[in-house]
BAFI-3210 file (N, C-alpha, C; in Angstrom, 3 decimals, decimal comma, padded with zeros to 6 digits):
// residues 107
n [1|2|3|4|5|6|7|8|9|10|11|12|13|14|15|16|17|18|19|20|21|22|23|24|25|26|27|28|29|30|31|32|33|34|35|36|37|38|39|40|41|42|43|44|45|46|47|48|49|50|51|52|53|54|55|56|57|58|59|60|61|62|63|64|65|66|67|68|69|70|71|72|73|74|75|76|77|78|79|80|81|82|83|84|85|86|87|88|89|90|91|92|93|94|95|96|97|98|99|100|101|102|103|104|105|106|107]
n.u [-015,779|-012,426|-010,883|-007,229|-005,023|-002,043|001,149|003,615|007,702|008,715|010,443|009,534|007,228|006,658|007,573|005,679|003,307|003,881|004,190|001,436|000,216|001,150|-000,079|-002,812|-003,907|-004,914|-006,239|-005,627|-005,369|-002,827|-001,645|000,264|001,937|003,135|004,349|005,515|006,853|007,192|009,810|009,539|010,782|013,473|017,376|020,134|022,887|022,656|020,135|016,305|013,658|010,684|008,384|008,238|008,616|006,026|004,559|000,685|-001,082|-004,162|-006,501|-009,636|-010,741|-012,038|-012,889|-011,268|-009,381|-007,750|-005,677|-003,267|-003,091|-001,851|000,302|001,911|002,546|003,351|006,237|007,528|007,466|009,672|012,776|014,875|015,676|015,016|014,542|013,594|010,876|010,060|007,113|003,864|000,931|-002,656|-005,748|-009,293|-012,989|-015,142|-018,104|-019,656|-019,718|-019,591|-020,247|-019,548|-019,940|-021,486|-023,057|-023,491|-023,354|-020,734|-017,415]
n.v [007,226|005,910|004,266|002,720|001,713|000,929|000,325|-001,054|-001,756|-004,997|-005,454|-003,377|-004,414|-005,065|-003,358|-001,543|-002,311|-002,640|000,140|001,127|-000,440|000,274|003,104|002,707|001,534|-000,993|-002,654|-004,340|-005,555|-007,910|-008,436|-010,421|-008,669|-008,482|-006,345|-003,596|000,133|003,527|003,357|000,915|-001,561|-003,099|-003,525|-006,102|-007,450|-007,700|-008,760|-007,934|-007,058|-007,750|-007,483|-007,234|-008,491|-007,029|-005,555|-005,423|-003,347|-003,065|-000,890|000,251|003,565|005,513|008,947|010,610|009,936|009,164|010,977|011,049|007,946|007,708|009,467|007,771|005,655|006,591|007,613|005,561|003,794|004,767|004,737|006,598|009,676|010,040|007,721|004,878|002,987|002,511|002,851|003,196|005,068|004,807|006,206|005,552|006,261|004,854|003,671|001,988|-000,255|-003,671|-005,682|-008,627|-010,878|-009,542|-008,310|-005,781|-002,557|000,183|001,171]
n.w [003,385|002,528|000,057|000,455|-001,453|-001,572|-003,093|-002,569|-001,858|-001,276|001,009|002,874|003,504|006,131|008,030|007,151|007,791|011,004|011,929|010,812|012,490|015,019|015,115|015,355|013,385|012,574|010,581|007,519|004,322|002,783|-000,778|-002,414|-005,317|-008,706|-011,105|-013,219|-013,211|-014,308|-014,801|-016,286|-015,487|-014,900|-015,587|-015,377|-015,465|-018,251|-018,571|-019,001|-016,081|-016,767|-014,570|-011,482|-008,255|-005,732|-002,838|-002,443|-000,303|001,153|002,670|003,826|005,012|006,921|006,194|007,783|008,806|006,599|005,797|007,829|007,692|004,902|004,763|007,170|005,211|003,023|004,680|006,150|004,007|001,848|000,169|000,224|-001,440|-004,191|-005,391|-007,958|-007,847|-005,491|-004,834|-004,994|-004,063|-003,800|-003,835|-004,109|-003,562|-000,898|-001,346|-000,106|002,941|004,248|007,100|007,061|009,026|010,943|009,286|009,579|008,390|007,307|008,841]
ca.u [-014,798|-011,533|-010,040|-005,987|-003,720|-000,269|001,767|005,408|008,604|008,252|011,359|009,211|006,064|006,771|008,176|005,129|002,477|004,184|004,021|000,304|-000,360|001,104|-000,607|-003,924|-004,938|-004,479|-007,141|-005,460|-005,491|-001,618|-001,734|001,615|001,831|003,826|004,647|006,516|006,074|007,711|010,930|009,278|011,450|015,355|018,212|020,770|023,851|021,844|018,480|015,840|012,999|009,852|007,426|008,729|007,659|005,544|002,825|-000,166|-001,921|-005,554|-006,814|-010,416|-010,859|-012,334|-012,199|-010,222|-007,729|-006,449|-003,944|-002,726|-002,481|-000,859|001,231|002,829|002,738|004,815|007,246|007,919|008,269|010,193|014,075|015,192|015,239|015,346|014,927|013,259|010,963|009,624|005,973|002,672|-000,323|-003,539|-007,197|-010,646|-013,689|-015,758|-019,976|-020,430|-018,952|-020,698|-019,445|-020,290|-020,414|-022,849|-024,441|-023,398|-022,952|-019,818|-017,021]
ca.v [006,165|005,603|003,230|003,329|001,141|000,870|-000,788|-000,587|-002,928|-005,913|-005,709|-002,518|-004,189|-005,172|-002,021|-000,198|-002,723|-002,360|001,464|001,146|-000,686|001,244|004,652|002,010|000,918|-002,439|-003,381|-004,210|-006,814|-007,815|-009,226|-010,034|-008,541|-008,151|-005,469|-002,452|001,645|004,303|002,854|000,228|-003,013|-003,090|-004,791|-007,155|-008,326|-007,963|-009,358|-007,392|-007,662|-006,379|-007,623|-007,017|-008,202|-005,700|-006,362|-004,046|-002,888|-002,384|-000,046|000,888|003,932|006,664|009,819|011,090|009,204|008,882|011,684|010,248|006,350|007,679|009,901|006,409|004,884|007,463|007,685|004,085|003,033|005,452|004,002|007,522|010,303|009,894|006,180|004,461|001,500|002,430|002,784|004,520|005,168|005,691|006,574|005,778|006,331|003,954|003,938|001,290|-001,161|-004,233|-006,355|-010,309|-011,843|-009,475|-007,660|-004,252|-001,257|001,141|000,649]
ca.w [003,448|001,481|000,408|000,255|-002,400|-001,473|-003,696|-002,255|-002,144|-000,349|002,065|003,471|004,114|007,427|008,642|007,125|008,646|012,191|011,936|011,010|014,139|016,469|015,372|015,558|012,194|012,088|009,905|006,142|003,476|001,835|-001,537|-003,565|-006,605|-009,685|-012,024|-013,504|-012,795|-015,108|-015,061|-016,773|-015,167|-014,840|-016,509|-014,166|-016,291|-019,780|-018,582|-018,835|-015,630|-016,959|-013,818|-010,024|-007,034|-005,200|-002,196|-002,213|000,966|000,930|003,522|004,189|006,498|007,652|005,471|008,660|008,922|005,351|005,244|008,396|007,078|003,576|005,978|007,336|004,253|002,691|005,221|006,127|002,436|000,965|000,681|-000,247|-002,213|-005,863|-005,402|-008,378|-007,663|-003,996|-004,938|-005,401|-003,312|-004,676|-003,025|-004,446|-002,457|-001,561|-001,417|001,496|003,521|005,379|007,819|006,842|010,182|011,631|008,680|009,671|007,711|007,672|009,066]
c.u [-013,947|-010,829|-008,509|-005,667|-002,746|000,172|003,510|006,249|008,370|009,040|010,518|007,725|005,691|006,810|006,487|003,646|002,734|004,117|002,542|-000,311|-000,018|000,622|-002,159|-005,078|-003,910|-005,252|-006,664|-005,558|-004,006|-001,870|-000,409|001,112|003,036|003,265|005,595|005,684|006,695|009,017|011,158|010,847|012,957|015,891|019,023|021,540|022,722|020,407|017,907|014,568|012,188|008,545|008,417|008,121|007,430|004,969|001,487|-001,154|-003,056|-005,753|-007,997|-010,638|-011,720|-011,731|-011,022|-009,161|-007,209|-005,441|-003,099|-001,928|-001,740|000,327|002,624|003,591|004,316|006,035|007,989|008,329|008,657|011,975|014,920|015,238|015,945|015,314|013,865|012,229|009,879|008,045|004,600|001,601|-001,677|-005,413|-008,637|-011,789|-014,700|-017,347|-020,149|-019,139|-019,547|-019,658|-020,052|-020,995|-021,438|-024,324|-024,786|-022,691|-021,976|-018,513|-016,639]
c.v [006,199|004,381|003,099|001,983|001,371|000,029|-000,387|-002,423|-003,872|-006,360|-004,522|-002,651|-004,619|-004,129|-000,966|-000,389|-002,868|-000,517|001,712|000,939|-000,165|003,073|003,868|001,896|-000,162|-003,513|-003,337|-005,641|-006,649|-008,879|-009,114|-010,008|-008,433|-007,057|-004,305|-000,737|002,098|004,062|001,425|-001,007|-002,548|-004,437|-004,831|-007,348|-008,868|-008,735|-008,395|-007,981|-006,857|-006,563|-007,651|-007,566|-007,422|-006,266|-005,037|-004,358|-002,349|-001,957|000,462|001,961|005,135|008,204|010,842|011,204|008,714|009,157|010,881|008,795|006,807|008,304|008,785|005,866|005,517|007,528|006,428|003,533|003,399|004,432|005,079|008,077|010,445|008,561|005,726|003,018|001,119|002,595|003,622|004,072|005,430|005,619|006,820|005,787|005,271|004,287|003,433|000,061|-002,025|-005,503|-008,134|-010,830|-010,675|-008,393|-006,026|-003,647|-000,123|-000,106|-000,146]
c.w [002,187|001,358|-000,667|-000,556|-002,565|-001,853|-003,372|-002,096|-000,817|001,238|002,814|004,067|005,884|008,479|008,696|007,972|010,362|012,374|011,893|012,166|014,872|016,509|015,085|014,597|012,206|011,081|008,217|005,918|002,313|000,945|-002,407|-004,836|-007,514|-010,465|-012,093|-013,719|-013,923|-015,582|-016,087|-016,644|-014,903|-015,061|-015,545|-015,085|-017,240|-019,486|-017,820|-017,856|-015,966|-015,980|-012,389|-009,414|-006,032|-004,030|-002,052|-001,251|000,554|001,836|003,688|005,452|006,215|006,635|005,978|008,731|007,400|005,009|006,095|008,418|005,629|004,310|006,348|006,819|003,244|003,479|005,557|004,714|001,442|001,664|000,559|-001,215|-003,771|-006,203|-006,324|-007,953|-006,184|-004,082|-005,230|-004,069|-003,944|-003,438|-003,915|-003,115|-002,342|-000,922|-000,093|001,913|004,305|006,205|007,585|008,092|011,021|010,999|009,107|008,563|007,953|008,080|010,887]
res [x|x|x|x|x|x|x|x|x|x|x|x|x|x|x|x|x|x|x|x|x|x|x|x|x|x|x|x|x|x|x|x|x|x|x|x|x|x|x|x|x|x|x|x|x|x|x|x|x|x|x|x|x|x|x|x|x|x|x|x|x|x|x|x|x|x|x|x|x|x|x|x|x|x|x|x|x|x|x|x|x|x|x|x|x|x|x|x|x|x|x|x|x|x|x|x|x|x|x|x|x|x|x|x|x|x|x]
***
Protein backbone atom coordinates (compact mmCIF):
# COMPACT_ATOMS: atom_id res chain seq x y z
CA UNK A 1 0.00 0.00 0.00
CA UNK A 2 0.78 3.67 -0.86
CA UNK A 3 -0.12 6.36 0.13
CA UNK A 4 -0.35 9.47 -2.46
CA UNK A 5 -0.02 13.43 -1.37
CA UNK A 6 -1.24 15.72 -3.83
CA UNK A 7 -0.86 19.06 -3.11
CA UNK A 8 -2.19 21.04 -6.22
CA UNK A 9 -4.12 24.44 -6.88
CA UNK A 10 -7.38 24.61 -5.61
CA UNK A 11 -9.38 25.72 -8.82
CA UNK A 12 -8.13 22.01 -10.05
CA UNK A 13 -9.39 20.04 -7.28
CA UNK A 14 -12.59 19.41 -8.62
CA UNK A 15 -11.59 18.52 -12.02
CA UNK A 16 -8.95 16.14 -10.51
CA UNK A 17 -11.47 14.49 -7.93
CA UNK A 18 -14.07 13.92 -10.85
CA UNK A 19 -11.37 12.25 -13.00
CA UNK A 20 -10.50 10.02 -10.00
CA UNK A 21 -13.98 8.80 -9.84
CA UNK A 22 -14.62 7.95 -13.03
CA UNK A 23 -11.40 5.69 -13.55
CA UNK A 24 -12.92 4.23 -9.87
CA UNK A 25 -11.00 5.56 -7.02
CA UNK A 26 -13.16 7.43 -5.19
CA UNK A 27 -11.86 6.87 -1.91
CA UNK A 28 -9.74 10.32 -0.78
CA UNK A 29 -9.44 12.72 2.06
CA UNK A 30 -9.25 16.89 0.93
CA UNK A 31 -7.63 19.04 3.40
CA UNK A 32 -6.97 22.92 2.66
CA UNK A 33 -3.74 23.90 2.97
CA UNK A 34 -1.37 26.73 2.83
CA UNK A 35 2.05 27.31 1.69
CA UNK A 36 4.94 28.12 -0.71
CA UNK A 37 7.12 25.66 -3.29
CA UNK A 38 10.42 26.86 -4.94
CA UNK A 39 9.11 29.91 -6.13
CA UNK A 40 8.86 30.63 -2.67
CA UNK A 41 5.31 32.92 -2.78
CA UNK A 42 4.62 35.76 -5.39
CA UNK A 43 4.47 39.48 -5.42
CA UNK A 44 0.91 41.32 -6.65
CA UNK A 45 1.43 45.20 -6.95
CA UNK A 46 4.49 45.20 -4.31
CA UNK A 47 3.02 42.68 -1.83
CA UNK A 48 4.77 39.93 -1.23
CA UNK A 49 2.47 36.35 -0.69
CA UNK A 50 4.63 34.04 1.14
CA UNK A 51 1.71 31.23 2.05
CA UNK A 52 -0.88 30.12 -0.87
CA UNK A 53 -3.79 28.38 -0.80
CA UNK A 54 -3.32 24.80 -1.81
CA UNK A 55 -5.73 21.57 -1.01
CA UNK A 56 -3.90 18.30 -0.52
CA UNK A 57 -5.36 14.93 -1.54
CA UNK A 58 -4.63 11.97 0.50
CA UNK A 59 -4.92 8.74 -1.31
CA UNK A 60 -4.45 5.27 0.12
CA UNK A 61 -4.15 2.50 -2.52
CA UNK A 62 -3.09 -0.37 -3.79
CA UNK A 63 0.60 -0.60 -4.85
CA UNK A 64 -1.17 -1.19 -8.34
CA UNK A 65 -2.85 1.40 -8.89
CA UNK A 66 -0.51 4.24 -7.91
CA UNK A 67 1.14 4.97 -11.20
CA UNK A 68 -2.29 5.00 -12.52
CA UNK A 69 -3.87 7.52 -9.66
CA UNK A 70 -0.54 9.86 -9.95
CA UNK A 71 -1.11 9.32 -13.75
CA UNK A 72 -4.57 11.41 -13.23
CA UNK A 73 -3.23 13.49 -10.83
CA UNK A 74 -0.59 14.70 -13.06
CA UNK A 75 -2.60 15.22 -15.90
CA UNK A 76 -5.69 16.87 -14.51
CA UNK A 77 -3.64 19.38 -12.42
CA UNK A 78 -1.16 20.49 -14.49
CA UNK A 79 -2.29 24.21 -15.96
CA UNK A 80 0.59 23.97 -18.44
CA UNK A 81 3.88 23.74 -19.31
CA UNK A 82 6.34 25.76 -17.48
CA UNK A 83 3.62 26.84 -15.12
CA UNK A 84 4.90 27.76 -11.64
CA UNK A 85 2.67 26.96 -8.65
CA UNK A 86 0.66 23.77 -10.02
CA UNK A 87 1.97 21.30 -7.47
CA UNK A 88 3.79 18.25 -6.21
CA UNK A 89 2.95 14.69 -5.63
CA UNK A 90 4.64 12.68 -3.28
CA UNK A 91 4.35 8.72 -2.22
CA UNK A 92 5.25 7.13 1.13
CA UNK A 93 4.43 3.62 1.85
CA UNK A 94 2.42 2.65 4.24
CA UNK A 95 2.73 -0.62 6.90
CA UNK A 96 -1.14 -1.21 7.52
CA UNK A 97 -4.41 0.01 7.18
CA UNK A 98 -7.63 -0.87 9.37
CA UNK A 99 -10.97 -0.17 8.78
CA UNK A 100 -12.73 1.38 12.21
CA UNK A 101 -16.23 0.35 11.74
CA UNK A 102 -15.52 -3.24 11.18
CA UNK A 103 -11.96 -3.81 12.41
CA UNK A 104 -10.59 -4.99 9.18
CA UNK A 105 -7.21 -5.01 7.92
CA UNK A 106 -5.94 -3.66 4.44
CA UNK A 107 -7.59 -1.99 2.32
Amino acid sequence: MQLIKAIIRPEKTTAVITELMNAGYPSLTKVDVYGRGKQKGIVLNDIRYDELPKQMLLIVAGDEDCEDIVGIIMRTARTGEGHFGDGRVFILPVEQAWTISTGQEGL
